[in-house]
C-alpha positions as CSV (number, residue, x, y, z in Angstrom):
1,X,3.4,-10.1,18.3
2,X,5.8,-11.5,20.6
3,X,9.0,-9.1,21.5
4,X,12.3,-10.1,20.1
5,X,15.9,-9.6,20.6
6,X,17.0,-9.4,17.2
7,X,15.9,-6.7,14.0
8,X,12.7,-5.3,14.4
9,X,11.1,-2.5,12.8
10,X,7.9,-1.4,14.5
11,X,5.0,0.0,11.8
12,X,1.6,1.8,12.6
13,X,-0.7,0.4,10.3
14,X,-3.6,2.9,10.2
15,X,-7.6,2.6,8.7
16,X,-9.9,5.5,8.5
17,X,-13.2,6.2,6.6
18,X,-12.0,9.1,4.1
19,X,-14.1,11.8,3.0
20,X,-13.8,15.1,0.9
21,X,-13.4,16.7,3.9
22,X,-9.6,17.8,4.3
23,X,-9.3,19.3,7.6
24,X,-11.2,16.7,9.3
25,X,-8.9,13.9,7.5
26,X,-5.9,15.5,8.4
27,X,-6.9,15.8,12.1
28,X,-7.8,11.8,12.1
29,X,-4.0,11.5,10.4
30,X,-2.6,13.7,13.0
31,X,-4.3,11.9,15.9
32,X,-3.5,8.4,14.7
33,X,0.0,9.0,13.8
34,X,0.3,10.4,17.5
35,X,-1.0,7.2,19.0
36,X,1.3,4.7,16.9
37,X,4.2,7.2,18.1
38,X,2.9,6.7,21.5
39,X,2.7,2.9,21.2
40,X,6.3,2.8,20.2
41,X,6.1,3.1,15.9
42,X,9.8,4.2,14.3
43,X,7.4,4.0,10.6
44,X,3.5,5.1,10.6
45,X,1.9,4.2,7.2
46,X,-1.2,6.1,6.1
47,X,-3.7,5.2,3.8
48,X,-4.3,6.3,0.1
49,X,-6.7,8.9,-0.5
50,X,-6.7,8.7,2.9
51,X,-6.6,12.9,3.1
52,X,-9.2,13.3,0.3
53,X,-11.6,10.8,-0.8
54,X,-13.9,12.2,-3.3
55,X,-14.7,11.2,-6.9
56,X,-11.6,11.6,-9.6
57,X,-12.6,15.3,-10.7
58,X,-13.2,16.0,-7.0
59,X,-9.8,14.7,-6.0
60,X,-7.8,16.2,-8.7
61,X,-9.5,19.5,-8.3
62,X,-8.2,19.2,-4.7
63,X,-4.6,17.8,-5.7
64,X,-2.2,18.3,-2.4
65,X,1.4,19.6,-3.0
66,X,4.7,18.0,-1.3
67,X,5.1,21.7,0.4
68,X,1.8,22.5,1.5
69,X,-0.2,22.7,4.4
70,X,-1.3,18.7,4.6
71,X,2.2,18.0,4.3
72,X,3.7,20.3,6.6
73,X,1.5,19.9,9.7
74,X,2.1,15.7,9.1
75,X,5.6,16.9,9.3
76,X,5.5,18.8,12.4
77,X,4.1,15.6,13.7
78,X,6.9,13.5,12.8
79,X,9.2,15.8,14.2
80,X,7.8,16.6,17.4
81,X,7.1,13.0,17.9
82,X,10.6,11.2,16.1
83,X,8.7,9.1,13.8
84,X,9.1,8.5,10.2
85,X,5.6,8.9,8.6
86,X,4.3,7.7,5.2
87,X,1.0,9.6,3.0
88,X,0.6,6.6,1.5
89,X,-0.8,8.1,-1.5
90,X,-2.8,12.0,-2.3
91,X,-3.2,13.8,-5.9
92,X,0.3,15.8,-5.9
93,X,0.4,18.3,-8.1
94,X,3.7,18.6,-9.6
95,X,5.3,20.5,-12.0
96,X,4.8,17.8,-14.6
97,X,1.1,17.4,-13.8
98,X,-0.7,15.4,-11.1
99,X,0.6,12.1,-10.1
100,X,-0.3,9.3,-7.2
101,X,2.0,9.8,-4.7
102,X,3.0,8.2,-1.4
103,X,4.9,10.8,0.1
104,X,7.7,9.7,2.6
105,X,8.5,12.3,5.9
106,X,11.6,11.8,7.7
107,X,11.6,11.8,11.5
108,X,13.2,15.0,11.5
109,X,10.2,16.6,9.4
110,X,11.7,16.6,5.8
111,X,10.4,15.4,3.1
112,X,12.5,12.8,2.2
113,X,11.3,11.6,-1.3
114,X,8.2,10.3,-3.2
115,X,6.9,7.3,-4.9
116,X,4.4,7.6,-7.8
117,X,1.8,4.9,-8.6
118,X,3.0,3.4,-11.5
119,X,-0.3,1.0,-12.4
120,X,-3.8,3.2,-12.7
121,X,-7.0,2.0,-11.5
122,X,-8.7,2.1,-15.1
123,X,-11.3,-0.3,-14.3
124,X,-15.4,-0.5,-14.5
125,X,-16.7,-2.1,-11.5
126,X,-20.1,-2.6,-10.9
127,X,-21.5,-0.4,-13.3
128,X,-18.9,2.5,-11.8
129,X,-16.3,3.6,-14.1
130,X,-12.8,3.9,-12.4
131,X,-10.4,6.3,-15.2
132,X,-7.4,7.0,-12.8
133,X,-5.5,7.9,-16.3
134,X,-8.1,10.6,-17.3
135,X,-6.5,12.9,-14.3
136,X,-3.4,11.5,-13.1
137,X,-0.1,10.7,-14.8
138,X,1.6,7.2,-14.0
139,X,5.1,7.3,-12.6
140,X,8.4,5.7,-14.0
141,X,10.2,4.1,-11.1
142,X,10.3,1.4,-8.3
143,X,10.9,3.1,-4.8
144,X,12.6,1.6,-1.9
145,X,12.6,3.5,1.9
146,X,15.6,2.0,3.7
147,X,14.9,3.1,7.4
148,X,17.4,2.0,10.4
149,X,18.9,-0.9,7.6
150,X,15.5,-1.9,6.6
151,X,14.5,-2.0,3.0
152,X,11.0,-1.2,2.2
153,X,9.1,-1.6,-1.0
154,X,6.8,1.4,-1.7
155,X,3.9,0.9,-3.8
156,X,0.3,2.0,-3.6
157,X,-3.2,-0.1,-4.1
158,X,-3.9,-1.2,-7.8
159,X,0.0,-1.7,-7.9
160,X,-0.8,-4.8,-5.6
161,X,-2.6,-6.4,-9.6
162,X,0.9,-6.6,-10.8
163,X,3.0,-9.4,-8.8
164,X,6.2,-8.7,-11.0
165,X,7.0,-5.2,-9.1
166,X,7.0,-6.7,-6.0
167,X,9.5,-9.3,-7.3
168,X,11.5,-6.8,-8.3
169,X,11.9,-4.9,-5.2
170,X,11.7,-8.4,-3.3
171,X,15.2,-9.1,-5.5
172,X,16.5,-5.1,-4.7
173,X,16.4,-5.9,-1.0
174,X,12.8,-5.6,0.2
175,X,11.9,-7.4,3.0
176,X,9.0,-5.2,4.0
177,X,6.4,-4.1,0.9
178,X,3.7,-1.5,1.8
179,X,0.6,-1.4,-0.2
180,X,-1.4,2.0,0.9
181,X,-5.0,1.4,-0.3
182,X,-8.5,2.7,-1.0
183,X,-9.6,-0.9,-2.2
184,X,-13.5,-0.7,-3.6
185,X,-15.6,-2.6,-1.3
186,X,-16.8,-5.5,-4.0
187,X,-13.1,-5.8,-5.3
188,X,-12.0,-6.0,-1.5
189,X,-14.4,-8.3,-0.5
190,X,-13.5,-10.8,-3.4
191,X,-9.9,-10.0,-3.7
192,X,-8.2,-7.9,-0.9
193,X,-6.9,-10.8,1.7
194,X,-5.4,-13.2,-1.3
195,X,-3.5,-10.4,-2.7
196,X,-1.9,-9.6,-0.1
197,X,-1.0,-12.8,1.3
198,X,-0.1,-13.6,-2.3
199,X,2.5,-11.1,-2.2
200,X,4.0,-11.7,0.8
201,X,4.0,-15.5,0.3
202,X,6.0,-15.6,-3.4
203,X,7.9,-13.1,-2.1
204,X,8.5,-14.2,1.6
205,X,7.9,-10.5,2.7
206,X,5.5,-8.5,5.4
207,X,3.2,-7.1,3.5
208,X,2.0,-3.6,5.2
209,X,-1.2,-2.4,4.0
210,X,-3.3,0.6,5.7
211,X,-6.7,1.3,4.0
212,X,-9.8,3.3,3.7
213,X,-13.2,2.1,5.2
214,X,-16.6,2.9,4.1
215,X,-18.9,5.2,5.8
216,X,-20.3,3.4,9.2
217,X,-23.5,5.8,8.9
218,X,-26.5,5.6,6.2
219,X,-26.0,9.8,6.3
220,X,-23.2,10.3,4.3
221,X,-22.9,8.6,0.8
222,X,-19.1,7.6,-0.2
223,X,-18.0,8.6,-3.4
224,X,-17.1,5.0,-3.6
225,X,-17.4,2.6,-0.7
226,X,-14.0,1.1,0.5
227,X,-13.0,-2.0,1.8
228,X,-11.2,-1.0,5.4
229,X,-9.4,-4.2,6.6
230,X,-5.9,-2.8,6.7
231,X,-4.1,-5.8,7.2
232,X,-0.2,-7.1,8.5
233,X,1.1,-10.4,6.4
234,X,3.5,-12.2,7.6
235,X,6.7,-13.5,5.3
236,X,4.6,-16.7,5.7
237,X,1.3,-15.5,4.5
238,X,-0.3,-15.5,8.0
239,X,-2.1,-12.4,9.1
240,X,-0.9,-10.8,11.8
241,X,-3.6,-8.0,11.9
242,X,-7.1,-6.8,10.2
243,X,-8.4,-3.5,11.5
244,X,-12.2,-4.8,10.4
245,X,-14.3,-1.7,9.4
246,X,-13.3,0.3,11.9
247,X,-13.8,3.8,10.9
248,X,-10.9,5.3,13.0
249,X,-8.1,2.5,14.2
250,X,-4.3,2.2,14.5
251,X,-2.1,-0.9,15.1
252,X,1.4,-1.0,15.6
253,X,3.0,-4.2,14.3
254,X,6.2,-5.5,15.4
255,X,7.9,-7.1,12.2
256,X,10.3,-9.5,13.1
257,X,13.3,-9.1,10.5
258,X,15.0,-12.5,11.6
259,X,11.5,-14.4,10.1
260,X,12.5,-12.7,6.5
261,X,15.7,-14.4,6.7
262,X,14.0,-17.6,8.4
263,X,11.5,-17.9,5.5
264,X,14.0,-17.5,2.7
265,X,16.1,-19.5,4.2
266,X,13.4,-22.8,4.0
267,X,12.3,-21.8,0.4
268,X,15.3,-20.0,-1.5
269,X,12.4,-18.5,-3.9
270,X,14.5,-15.5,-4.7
271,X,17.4,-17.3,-5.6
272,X,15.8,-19.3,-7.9
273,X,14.5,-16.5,-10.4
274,X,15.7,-17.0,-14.1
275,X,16.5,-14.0,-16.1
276,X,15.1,-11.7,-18.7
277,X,16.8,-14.2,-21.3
278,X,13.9,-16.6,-20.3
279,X,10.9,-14.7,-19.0
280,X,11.2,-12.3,-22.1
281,X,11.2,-14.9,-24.5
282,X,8.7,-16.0,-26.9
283,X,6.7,-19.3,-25.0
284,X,7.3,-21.9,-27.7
285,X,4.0,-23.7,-28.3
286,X,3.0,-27.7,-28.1
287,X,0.1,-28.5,-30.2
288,X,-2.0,-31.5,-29.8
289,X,-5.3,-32.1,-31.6
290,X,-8.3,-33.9,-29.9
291,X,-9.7,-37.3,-31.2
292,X,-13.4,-36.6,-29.5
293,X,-16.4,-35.6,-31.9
294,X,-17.8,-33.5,-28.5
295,X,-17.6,-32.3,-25.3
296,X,-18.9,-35.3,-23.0
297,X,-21.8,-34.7,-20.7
């Protein structure tokens, strides 16, 4: 993207292929957050799963906490390097039980706060059963990061199914909305781009979303295969980066704050939204009956 003079906010937008191996995950998070700090980043996002990838029993078995050792050698890394850095979503296990969580790190090396994934992936996809709920609990709250007077809109994969919470943060301030992912490959392949530019078009957003990528070698079977294509949206719906399958890849994107503004400026979409009073409501319903015996060939 072209430089500007105005409100930027420059985000690493990572991709990696995931596997149940910890150590070497974390070292491909250390290194990549390194090289968006490098390439000028304030905010690196990371992908879900993205320091475990394993099957639901695996991962829960393997549940991070906010002040271990994952946590706090991403930390030293935004510290030593002055970046803000995002885990855009691990097992945590809490006091309350184990939760989704995207995990935010302050430049400084604190954790700063958390957001929980409120919509889990219960889902059967080819054949493969998907029961998020069976051994993580689903959190309670939207989540906004506001970083150097940016808002941000913190959400995590399956979230990206349920339009209405990214009009809500839109409406609290959003103009950035991250969607950390490990997107199956068939779901991706079908689904992944027109989500994304869905969101960011209704809601005349950037859209932000680092993934997961499926393994590039026949030797080492995924416990499910990911989509990759971690992908920058535009507040216009044009994509303004796709990392591919590449198994190890970082992109800083430059978003342009003043285009937010620009965009809602020609379409005053978020001005327009009605209330509880009529989206809660009871639809009434218009019947009509049919005069035709059949359906027509």
């Amino acid at each position: 993207m072209t430089e500007t003079t105005g409100r930027i906010l420059k985000v690493g937008l990572t991709q990696w292929h995931a596997t149940t191996d910890v150590d070497a995950n974390l070292a491909v998070a250390v290194s990549l957050t390194e090289k968006a700090a490098d390439d000028g980043a304030a905010l690196v996002v990371l992908p879900e799963n993205g320091l475990m990838l394993g099957t639901n029993a695996g991962m829960r078995a393997a549940a991070f906490t906010e002040d271990g050792p994952a946590i706090r050698a991403l930390a030293e890394v935004a510290a030593r390097r002055g970046v803000s850095v995002i885990v855009g979503g691990m097992k945590n296990q809490t006091a309350d039980g184990v939760v989704n969580s995207a995990v935010v790190i302050d430049s400084d090396g604190t954790v700063a706060g958390r957001y929980d994934k409120l919509h889990l992936f219960d889902a059967n996809i080819g054949g493969q059963s998907f029961e998020a709920s069976s051994v993580e609990k689903p959190g309670s709250e939207l989540a906004l990061l506001d970083i150097d007077g940016v808002r941000v809109g913190l959400s995590i994969c399956y979230d990206v199914r349920f339009p209405e919470m990214f009009r809500a943060l839109a409406l609290a301030g959003a103009e950035v909305l991250l969607v950390p992912a490990a997107f199956t490959q068939s779901t991706g392949e079908a689904h992944w781009h027109t989500l994304l530019r869905a969101r960011a078009i209704e809601n005349l957003a950037y859209v932000v979303a680092p993934a997961t990528v499926r393994s590039p070698s026949p030797e080492y079977t995924d416990a499910f295969p990911t989509y990759g294509h971690a992908l920058a949206v535009s507040p216009w719906g044009e994509v303004l980066a796709d990392l591919g399958e590449s198994p190890a890849a970082v992109e800083v994107v430059t978003l342009d704050l003043d285009a937010v503004d620009a965009a809602r400026t020609k379409l005053s979409v978020l001005r327009g939204v009605r209330g509880a009073a009529i989206y809660g409501s009871e639809p009434k319903v218009i019947s009509v009956s049919s005069r035709t015996t059949g359906v027509k060939a």
